[in-house]
LOGU-969810 format. One record per residue (C-alpha): x, y, z; residue in one letter. Coordinates in nm, 3 decimals. Example, Ala and Ser with C-alpha at 12.3 -4.5 7.8 and 13.67 -1.06 7.14 Angstrom:
% LOGU-969810
{{1.230; -0.450; 0.780}; A}
{{1.367; -0.106; 0.714}; S}
//
This chain:
% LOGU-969810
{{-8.062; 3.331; 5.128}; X}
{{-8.138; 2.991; 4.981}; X}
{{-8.058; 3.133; 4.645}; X}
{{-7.740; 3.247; 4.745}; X}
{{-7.632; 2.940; 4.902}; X}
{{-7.724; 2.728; 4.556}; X}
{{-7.507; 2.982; 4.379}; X}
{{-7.193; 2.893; 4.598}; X}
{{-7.243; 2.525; 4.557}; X}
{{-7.274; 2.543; 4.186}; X}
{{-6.953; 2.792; 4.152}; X}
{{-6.743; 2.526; 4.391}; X}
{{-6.823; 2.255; 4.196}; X}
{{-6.744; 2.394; 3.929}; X}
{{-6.382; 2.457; 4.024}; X}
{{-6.360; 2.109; 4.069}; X}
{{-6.473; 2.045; 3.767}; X}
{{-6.211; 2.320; 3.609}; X}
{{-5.902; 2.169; 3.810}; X}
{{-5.965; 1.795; 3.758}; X}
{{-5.983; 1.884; 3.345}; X}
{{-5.636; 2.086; 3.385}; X}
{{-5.501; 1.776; 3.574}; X}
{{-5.584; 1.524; 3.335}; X}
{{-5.546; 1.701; 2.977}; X}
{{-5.242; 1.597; 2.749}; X}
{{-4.928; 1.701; 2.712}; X}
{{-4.830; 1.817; 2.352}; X}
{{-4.531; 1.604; 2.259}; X}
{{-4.240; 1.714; 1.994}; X}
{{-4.120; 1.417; 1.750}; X}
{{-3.831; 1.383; 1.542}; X}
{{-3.778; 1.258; 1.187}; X}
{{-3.547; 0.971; 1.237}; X}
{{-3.464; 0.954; 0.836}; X}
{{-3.046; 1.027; 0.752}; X}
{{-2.907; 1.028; 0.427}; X}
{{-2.525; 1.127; 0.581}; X}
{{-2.286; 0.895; 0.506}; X}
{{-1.898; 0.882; 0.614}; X}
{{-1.616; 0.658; 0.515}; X}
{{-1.248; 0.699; 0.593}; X}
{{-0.954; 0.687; 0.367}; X}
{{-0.690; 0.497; 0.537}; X}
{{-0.386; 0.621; 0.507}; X}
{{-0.026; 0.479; 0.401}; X}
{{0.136; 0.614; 0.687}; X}
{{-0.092; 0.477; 0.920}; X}
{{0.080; 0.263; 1.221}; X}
{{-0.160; -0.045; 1.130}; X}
{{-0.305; -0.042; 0.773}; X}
{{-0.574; -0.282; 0.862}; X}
{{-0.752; -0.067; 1.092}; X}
{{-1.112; 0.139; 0.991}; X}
{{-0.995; 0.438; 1.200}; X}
{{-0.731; 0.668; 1.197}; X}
{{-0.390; 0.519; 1.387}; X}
{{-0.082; 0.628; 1.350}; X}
{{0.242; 0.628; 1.623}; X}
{{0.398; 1.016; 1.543}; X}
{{0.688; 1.181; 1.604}; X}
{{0.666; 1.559; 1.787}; X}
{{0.511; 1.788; 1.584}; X}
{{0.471; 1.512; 1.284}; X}
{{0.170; 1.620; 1.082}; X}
{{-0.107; 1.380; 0.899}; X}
{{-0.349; 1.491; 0.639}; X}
{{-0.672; 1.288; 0.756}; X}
{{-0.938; 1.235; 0.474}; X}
{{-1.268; 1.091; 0.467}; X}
{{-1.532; 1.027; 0.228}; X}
{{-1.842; 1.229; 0.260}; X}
{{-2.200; 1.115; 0.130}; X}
{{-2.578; 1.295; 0.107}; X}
{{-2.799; 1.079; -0.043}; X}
{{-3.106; 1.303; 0.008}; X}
{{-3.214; 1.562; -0.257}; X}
{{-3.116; 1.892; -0.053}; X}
{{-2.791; 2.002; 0.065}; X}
{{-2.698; 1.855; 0.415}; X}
{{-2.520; 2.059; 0.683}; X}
{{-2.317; 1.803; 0.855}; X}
{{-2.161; 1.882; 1.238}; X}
{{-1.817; 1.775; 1.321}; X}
{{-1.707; 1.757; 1.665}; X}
{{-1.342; 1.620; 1.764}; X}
{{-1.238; 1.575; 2.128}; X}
{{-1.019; 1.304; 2.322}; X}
{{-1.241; 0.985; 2.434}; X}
{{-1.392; 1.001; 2.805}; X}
{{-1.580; 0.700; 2.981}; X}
{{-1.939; 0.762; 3.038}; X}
{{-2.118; 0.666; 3.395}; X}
{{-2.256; 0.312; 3.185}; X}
{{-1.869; 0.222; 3.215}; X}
{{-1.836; 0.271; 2.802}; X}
{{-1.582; 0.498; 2.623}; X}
{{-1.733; 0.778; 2.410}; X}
{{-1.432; 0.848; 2.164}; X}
{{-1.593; 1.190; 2.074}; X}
{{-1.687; 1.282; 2.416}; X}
{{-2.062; 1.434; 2.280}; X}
{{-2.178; 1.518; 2.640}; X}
{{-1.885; 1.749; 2.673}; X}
{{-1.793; 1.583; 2.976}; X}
{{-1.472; 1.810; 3.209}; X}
{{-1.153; 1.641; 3.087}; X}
{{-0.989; 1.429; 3.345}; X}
{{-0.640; 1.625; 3.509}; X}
{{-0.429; 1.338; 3.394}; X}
{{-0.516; 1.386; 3.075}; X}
{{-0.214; 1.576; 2.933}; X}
{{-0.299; 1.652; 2.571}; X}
{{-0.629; 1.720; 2.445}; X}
{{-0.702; 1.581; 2.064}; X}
{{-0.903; 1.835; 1.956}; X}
{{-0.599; 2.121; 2.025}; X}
{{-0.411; 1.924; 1.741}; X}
{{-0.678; 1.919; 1.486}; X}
{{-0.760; 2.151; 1.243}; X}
{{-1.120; 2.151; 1.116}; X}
{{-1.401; 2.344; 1.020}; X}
{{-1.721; 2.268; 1.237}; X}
{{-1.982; 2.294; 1.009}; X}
{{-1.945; 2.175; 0.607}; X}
{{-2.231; 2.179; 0.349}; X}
{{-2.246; 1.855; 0.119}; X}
{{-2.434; 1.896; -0.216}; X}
{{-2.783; 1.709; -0.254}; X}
{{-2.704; 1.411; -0.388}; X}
{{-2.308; 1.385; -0.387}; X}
{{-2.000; 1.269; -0.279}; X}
{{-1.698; 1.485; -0.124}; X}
{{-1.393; 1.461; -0.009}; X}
{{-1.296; 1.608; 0.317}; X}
{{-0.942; 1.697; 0.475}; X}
{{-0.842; 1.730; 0.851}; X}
{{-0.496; 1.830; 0.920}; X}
{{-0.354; 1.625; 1.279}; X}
{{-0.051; 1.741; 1.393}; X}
{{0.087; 1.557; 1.675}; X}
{{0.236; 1.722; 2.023}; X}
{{0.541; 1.918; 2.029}; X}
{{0.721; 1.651; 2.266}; X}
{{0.700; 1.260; 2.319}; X}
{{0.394; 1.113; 2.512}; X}
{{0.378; 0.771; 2.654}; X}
{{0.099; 0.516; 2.633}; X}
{{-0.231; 0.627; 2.440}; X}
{{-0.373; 0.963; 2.303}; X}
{{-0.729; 0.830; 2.250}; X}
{{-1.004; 1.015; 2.046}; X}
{{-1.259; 1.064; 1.752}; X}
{{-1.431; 1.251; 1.523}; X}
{{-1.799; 1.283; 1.530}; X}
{{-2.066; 1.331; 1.199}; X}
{{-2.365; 1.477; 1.266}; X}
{{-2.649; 1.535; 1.008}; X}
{{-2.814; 1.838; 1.027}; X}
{{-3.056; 1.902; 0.719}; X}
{{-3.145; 2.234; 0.526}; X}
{{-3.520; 2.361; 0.437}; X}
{{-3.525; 2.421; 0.049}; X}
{{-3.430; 2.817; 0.113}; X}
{{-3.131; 2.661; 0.227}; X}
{{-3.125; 2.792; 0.599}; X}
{{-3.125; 2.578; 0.904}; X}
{{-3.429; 2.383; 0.912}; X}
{{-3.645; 2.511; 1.185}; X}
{{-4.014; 2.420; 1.318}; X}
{{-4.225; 2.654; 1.547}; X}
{{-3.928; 2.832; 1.656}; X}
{{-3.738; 2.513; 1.815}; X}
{{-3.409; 2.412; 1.615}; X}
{{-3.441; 2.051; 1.487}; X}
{{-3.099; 1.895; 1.632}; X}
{{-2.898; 1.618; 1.413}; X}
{{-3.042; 1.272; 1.473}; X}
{{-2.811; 1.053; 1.299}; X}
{{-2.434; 1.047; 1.349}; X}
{{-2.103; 0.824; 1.249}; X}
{{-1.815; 0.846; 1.456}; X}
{{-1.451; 0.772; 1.321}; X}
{{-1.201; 0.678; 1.621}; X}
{{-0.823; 0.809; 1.629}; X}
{{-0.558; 0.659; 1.793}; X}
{{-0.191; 0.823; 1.864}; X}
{{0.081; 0.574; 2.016}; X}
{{0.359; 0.787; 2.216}; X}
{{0.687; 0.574; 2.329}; X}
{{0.684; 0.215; 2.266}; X}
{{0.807; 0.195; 2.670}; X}
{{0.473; -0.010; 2.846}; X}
{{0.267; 0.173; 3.017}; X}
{{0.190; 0.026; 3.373}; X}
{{-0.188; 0.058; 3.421}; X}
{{-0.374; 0.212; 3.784}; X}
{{-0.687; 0.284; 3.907}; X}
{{-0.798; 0.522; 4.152}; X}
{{-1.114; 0.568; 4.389}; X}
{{-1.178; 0.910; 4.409}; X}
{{-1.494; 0.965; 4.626}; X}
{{-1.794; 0.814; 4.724}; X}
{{-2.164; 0.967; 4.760}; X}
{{-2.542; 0.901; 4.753}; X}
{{-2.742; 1.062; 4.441}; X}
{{-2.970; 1.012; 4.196}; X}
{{-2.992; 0.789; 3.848}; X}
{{-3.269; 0.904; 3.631}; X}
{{-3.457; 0.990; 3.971}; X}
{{-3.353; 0.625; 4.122}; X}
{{-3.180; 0.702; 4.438}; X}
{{-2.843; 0.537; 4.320}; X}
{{-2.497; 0.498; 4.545}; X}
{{-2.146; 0.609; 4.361}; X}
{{-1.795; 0.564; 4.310}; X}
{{-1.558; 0.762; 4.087}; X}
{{-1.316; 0.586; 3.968}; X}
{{-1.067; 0.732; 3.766}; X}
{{-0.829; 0.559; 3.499}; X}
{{-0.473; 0.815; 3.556}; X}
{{-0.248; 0.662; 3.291}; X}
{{-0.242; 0.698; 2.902}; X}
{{-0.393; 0.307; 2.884}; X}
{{-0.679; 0.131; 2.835}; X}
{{-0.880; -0.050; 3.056}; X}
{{-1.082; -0.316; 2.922}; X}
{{-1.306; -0.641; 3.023}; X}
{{-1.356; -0.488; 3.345}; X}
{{-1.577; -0.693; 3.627}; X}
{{-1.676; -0.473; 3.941}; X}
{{-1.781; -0.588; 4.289}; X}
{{-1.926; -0.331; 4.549}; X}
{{-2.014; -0.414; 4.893}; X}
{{-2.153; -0.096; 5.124}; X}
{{-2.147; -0.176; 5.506}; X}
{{-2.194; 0.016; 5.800}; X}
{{-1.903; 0.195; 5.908}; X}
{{-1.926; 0.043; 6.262}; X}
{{-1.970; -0.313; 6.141}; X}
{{-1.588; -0.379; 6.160}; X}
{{-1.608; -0.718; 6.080}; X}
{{-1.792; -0.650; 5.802}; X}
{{-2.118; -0.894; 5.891}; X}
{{-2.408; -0.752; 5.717}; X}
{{-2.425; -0.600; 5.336}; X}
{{-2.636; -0.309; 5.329}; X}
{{-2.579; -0.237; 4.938}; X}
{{-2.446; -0.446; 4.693}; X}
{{-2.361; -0.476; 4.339}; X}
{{-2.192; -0.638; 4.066}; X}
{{-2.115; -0.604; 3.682}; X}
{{-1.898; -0.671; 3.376}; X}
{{-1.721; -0.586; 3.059}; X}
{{-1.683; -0.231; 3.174}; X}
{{-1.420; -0.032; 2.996}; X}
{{-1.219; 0.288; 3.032}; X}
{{-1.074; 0.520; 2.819}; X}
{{-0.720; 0.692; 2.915}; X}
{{-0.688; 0.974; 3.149}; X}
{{-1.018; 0.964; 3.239}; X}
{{-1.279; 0.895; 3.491}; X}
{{-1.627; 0.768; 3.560}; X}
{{-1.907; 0.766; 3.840}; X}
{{-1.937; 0.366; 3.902}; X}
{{-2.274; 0.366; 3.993}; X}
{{-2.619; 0.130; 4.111}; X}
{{-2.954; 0.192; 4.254}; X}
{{-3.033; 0.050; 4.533}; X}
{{-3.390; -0.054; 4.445}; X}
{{-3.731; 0.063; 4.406}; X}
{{-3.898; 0.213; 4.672}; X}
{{-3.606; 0.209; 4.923}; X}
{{-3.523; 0.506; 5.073}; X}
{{-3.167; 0.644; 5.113}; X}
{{-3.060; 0.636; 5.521}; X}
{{-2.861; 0.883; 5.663}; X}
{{-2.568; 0.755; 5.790}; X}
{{-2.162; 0.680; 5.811}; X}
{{-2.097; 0.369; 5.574}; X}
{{-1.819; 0.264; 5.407}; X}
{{-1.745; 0.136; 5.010}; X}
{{-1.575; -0.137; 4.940}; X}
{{-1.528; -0.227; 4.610}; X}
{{-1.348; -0.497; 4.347}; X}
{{-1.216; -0.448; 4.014}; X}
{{-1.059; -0.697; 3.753}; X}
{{-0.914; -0.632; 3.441}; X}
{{-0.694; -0.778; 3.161}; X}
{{-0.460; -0.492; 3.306}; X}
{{-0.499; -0.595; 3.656}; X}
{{-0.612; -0.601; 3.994}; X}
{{-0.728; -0.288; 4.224}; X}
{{-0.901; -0.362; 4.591}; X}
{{-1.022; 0.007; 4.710}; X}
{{-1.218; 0.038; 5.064}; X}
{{-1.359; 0.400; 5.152}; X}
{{-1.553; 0.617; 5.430}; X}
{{-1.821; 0.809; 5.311}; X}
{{-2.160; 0.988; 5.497}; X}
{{-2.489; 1.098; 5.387}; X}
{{-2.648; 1.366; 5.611}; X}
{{-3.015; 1.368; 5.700}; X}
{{-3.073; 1.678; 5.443}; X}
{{-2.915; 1.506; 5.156}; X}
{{-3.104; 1.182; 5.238}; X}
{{-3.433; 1.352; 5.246}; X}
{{-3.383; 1.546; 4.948}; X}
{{-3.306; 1.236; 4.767}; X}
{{-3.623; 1.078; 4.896}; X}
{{-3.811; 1.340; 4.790}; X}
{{-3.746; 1.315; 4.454}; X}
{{-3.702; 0.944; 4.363}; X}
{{-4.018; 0.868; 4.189}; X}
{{-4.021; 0.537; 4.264}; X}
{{-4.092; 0.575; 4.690}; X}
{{-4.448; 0.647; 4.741}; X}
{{-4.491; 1.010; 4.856}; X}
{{-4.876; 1.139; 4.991}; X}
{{-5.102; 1.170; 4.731}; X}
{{-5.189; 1.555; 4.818}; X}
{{-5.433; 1.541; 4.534}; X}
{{-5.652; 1.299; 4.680}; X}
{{-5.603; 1.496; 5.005}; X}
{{-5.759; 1.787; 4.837}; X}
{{-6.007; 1.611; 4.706}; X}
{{-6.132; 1.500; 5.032}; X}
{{-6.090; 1.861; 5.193}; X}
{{-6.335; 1.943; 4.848}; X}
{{-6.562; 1.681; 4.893}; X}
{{-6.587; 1.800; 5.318}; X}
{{-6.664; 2.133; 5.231}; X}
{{-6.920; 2.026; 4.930}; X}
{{-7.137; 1.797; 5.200}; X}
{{-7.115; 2.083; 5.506}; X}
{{-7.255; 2.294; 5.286}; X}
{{-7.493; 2.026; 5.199}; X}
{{-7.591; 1.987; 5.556}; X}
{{-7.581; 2.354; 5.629}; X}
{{-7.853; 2.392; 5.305}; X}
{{-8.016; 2.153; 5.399}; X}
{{-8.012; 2.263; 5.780}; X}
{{-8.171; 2.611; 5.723}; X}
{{-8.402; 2.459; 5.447}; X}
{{-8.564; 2.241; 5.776}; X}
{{-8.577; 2.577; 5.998}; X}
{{-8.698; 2.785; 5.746}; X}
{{-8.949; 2.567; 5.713}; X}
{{-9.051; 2.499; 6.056}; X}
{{-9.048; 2.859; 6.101}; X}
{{-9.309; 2.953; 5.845}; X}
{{-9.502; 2.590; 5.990}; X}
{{-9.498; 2.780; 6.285}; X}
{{-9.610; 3.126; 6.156}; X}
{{-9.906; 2.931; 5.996}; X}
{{-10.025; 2.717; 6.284}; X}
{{-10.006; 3.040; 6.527}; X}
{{-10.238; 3.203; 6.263}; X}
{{-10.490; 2.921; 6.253}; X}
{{-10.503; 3.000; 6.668}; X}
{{-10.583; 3.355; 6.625}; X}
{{-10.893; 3.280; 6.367}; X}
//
C-alpha cells in the first residue's frame, strides 16, 4: 500500500512539473523584412488646378477626364509586385485623415461620391528588377457638379517576388507589403463656400487596445475640411444637474477631419479603473479654424457591458487563478504527505505491537 501511495505522489508531481513547463515556454514569433526598394513619384500635370502642389489637384467639370501619371521605381534586383489601392480619405479614431482609407473603414452616408468609382486602375502591376516605369490612371470626374471637397489618394504598396517569380511566400503564411507611398488627390466642385458642421452621433463605453476607453462619434457631414481641431470632454453624472463633479475628462489638439466622414473621439479613463454602470452624460468642446460646435449627450452603460469590459481590460487586476491552483496542488501534495506519513506511523505501531505481544507469549 505504501508503494502505491509513492507512485501517486511521484505521478502528481509530475503534472506539476508538465503544466508549469507548458506555462512558461516561448512563443514562436514571425518577423518581417523591413527592406523596400519601391519608389513613386508623380508627374504633375498642366491641367492641374494648382501647379505647385506634389499631389494630384485639379477643379473638373462633369464628366471631365484626367490622365494621372506617376513615376514608378524598383531598385532591387527582382521584379516587384506593387499594390495599388484608391479610395476617398476617412478620419481614423487618432483624429488623422487616411487619404487612402487602408483599414477599409464603412464610408460615411454624407459622403456622396466615392473616388475610387471614378478611377480606372489595375490593382496589381509588375515593375522590372532594376527599372523605371511609367504608369497611367485615367480620373474621370462625376457626371454632375459637387460642392466643397472630393478628398482622396492612391496607395503603393511593395509586395516582392521569390526568383520563380510567384508571390513570395514562407511556411505557408503570405508575406504582406511593408513599405508603402501614398499620393493624395484633391477634386474642387463649385467655387460657392462650403459652410462647415459637426455632428455628435452617439456616445458609449468600450475598449482601446484592451484600455477600457469612453467614446464619441463625431462626424464631419459637409464636403470640407476640418483642421487644427482642439477637443474638450467632460462626463458627469446624469443626475448632477449642476454639473459639480467630473467623473471623466479629457482634452486634445490638432485633430483633423477629412470630408464626409466620421470618427470615434475617444480616451481611456486610466489604468486600473474600472468602467461603472450607470446613466452619465457627454459633454464635449470643439474648436476649429472652421468653427465652433458645443454638443451635450445622454448615454448608459448597463451592468453586463460594464463587466464585460472589466473583464477584459488588462490593466485591472483580475484573480490570479494560477496561483489559486497552485495552492489547491500544493494542499493536495502535503495531505497526501500527512496521510503517508499517517499510515507509515500505524503501520508501524502495528507490527511494534505484533512484536511486543510475541515477546509475551515466549
Amino acid at each position: 500500500m505504501y508503494s502505491k501511495h509513492k507512485n501517486l505522489l511521484k505521478y502528481i508531481l509530475t503534472l506539476v512539473f508538465l503544466g508549469t513547463t507548458v506555462m512558461f515556454m516561448p512563443c514562436p514569433r514571425v518577423q518581417a523584412d523591413n527592406s523596400h526598394y519601391l519608389g513613386v513619384q508623380p508627374i504633375v500635370s498642366d491641367e492641374q488646378y494648382t501647379r505647385d502642389k506634389t499631389y494630384y489637384d485639379f477643379k473638373p467639370n462633369p464628366e471631365q477626364t484626367y490622365n494621372l501619371q506617376v513615376k514608378l521605381t524598383n531598385s532591387a534586383d527582382y521584379p516587384l509586385i506593387t499594390r495599388i489601392h484608391i479610395a476617398s480619405a476617412t478620419t481614423n479614431n487618432n483624429g488623422v485623415i487616411d487619404y487612402a482609407n487602408m483599414n477599409h473603414k464603412k464610408r460615411d452616408k454624407t459622403l456622396s461620391f466615392e473616388l475610387a468609382d471614378h478611377v480606372a486602375y489595375q490593382e496589381k502591376i509588375e515593375i522590372p528588377a532594376k527599372s523605371t516605369m511609367d504608369y497611367s490612371f485615367k480620373l474621370t470626374a462625376p457626371n454632375e457638379p459637387f460642392e466643397g471637397l472630393l478628398v482622396g489618394g492612391i496607395n503603393f504598396s511593395e509586395e516582392p517576388l521569390n526568383s520563380s517569380g510567384s508571390e513570395n511566400k514562407k511556411s505557408g503564411t503570405s508575406i504582406e507589403a511593408n513599405y508603402s507611398f501614398l499620393v493624395g488627390i484633391v477634386l474642387h466642385g463649385t467655387t460657392d463656400p462650403v459652410k462647415s458642421d459637426m455632428k455628435l452621433n452617439e456616445v458609449f463605453a468600450d475598449l482601446d487596445n484592451y484600455h477600457n476607453s469612453l467614446n464619441g462619434n463625431l462626424s464631419n457631414p459637409t464636403a470640407s475640411l476640418l483642421t487644427d481641431m482642439f477637443t474638450e470632454v467632460k462626463v458627469y453624472a446624469k443626475d448632477d444637474k449642476k454639473r459639480k463633479k467630473v467623473l471623466y475628462s479629457d482634452k486634445s489638439e490638432n485633430r483633423q477631419m477629412a470630408p464626409n466622414s466620421n470618427f470615434n473621439y475617444n480616451f481611456r479613463i486610466g489604468d486600473g479603473k474600472k468602467i461603472e454602470p450607470g446613466e452619465y452624460t457627454w459633454v464635449q468642446d470643439v474648436r476649429s479654424k472652421q468653427g465652433t460646435w458645443h454638443f451635450e449627450k445622454n448615454f448608459q452603460i448597463t451592468a453586463g457591458k460594464a463587466d464585460k469590459l472589466n473583464k477584459e481590460d488588462l490593466t485591472i487586476e483580475k484573480p490570479n487563478i494560477w496561483l489559486y491552483v497552485t495552492i489547491i496542488l500544493a494542499s493536495i501534495l502535503l495531505l497526501l504527505i500527512v496521510i503517508l506519513l499517517i499510515i507509515m506511523i500505524v503501520r508501524k505501531y502495528q507490527k511494534m505491537k505484533k512484536e511486543l505481544e510475541q515477546l509475551k507469549r515466549k
